[in-house]
C-alpha positions as CSV (number, residue, x, y, z in Angstrom):
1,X,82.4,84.2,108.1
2,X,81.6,83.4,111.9
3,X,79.2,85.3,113.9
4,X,81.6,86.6,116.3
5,X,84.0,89.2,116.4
6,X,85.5,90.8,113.7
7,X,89.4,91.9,114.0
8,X,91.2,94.3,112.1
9,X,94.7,94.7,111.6
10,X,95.5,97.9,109.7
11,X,98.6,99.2,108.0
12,X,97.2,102.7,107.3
13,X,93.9,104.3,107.6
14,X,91.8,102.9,104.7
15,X,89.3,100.0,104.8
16,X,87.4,100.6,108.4
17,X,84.2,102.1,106.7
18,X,82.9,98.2,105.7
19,X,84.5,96.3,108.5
20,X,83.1,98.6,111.5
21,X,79.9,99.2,109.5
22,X,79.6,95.0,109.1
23,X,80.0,94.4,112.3
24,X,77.5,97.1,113.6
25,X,74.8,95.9,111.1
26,X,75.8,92.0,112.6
27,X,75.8,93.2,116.1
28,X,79.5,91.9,116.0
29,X,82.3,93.4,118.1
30,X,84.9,94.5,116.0
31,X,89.0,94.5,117.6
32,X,91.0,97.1,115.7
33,X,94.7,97.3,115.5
34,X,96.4,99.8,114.2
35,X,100.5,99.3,113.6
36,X,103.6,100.2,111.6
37,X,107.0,99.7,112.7
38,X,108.6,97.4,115.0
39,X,106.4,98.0,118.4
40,X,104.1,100.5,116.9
41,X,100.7,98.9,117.6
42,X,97.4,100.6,119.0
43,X,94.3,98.4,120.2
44,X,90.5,100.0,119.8
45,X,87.4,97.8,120.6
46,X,84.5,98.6,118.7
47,X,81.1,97.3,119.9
48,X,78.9,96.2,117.3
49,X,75.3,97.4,117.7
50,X,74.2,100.4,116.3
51,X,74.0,102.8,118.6
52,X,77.8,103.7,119.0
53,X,77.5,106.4,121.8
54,X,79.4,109.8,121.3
55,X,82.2,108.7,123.3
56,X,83.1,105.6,121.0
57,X,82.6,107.6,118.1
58,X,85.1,110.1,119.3
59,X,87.3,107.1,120.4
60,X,87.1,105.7,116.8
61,X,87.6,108.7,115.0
62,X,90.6,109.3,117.1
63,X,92.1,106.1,116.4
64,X,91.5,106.5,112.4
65,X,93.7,109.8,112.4
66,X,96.3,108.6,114.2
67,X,99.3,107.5,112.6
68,X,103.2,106.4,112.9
69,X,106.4,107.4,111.3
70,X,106.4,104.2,108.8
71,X,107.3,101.0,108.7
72,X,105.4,97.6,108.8
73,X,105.9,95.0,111.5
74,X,102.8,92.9,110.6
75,X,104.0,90.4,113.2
76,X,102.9,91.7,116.7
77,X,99.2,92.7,115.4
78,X,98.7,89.2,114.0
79,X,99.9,87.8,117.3
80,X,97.3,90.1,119.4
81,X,94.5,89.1,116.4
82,X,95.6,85.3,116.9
83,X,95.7,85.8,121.0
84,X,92.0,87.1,120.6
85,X,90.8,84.4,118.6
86,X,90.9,82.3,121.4
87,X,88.4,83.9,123.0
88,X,86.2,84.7,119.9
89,X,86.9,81.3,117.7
90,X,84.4,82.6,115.1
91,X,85.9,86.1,113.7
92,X,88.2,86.6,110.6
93,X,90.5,89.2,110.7
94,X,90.8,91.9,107.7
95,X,94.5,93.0,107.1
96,X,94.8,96.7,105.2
97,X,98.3,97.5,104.1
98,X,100.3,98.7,100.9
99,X,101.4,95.1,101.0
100,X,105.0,95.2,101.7
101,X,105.2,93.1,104.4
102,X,108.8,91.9,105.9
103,X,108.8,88.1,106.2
104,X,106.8,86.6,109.4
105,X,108.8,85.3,112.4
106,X,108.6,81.3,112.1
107,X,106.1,81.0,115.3
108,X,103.5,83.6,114.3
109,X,103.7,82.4,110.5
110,X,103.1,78.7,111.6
111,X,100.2,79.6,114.6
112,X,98.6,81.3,111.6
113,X,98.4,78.7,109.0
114,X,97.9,75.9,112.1
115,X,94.5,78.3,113.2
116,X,93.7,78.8,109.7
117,X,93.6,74.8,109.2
118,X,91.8,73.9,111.9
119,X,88.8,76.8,111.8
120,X,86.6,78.7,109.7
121,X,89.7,81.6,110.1
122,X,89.6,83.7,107.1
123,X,92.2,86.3,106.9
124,X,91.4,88.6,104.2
125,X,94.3,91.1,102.9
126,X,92.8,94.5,101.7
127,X,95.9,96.0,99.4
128,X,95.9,99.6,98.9
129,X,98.1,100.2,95.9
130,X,100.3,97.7,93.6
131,X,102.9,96.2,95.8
132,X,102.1,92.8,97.0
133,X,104.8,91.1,98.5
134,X,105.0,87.5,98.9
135,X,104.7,87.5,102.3
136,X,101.4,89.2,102.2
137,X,99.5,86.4,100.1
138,X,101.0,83.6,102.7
139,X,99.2,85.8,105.3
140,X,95.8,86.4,103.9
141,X,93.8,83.2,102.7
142,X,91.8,86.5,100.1
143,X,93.9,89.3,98.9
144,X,91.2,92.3,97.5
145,X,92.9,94.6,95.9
146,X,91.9,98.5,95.9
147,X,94.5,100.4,92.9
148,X,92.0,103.2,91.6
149,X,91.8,106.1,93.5
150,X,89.0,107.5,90.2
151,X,86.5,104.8,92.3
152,X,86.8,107.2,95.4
153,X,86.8,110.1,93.5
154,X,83.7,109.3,91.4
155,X,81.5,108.2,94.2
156,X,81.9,111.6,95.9
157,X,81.6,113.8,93.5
């Protein structure tokens, strides 16, 4: 993993915790996007350093309780994740979702795996539950997978 930015693409609001907390403890900038059905996509920069001020705070904790009415167009995220990679050549991105992911359209599918081949891209897939599609290990280059809720559970109780 790069020392740049760190981009999020989130299905959902599970899985922030390590990737902003990362990030702050790298001094990285982390890019969260937030998405579910077809144009449903929210944008929330996150600067990595520490000392978020209140209003980033409030901005992030605002943007982890939103949510949409369902769906999951993985495609328009990836292409804002791949856009910004351009600019910050070192980051991975972390994909969260429950996994079922509709095929990608041919362009963003093939700019993936082209950036992926040439660069130290790592696309990690976080799955929260047991449906993987096939789509979503083409995407991610690591698939994690989170299916017991007891973990959760016991580590706050």
């Amino acid at each position: 993993m790069g020392m740049g930015v760190r981009l999020g693409v989130r299905d959902g609001c599970l899985g922030w915790g390590d990737s902003i907390r990362g990030a702050g403890l790298q001094r990285r900038r982390c890019f969260l996007f937030a998405f579910s059905g077809r144009g449903d996509v929210k944008e929330l920069e996150v600067t990595g350093g520490g000392g978020a001020g209140a209003a980033e705070l409030t901005a992030l904790l605002d943007f982890l309780a939103s949510s949409f009415e369902g769906g999951t167009d993985v495609g328009e995220p990836l292409r804002r994740a791949l856009a910004l990679l351009e600019a910050w050549p070192d980051a991975d991105i972390l994909l969260v979702t429950d996994g079922e992911i509709p095929k990608l359209d041919e362009p963003t599918s093939e700019k993936l795996k082209c950036q992926i081949a040439s660069s130290d891209l790592e696309v990690h897939g976080l799955l929260v539950g047991p449906k993987q599609s096939a789509t979503f290990a083409d995407v991610c280059t690591t698939v994690h997978v989170f299916d017991d809720w007891n973990v959760v559970k016991k580590a706050y109780v």
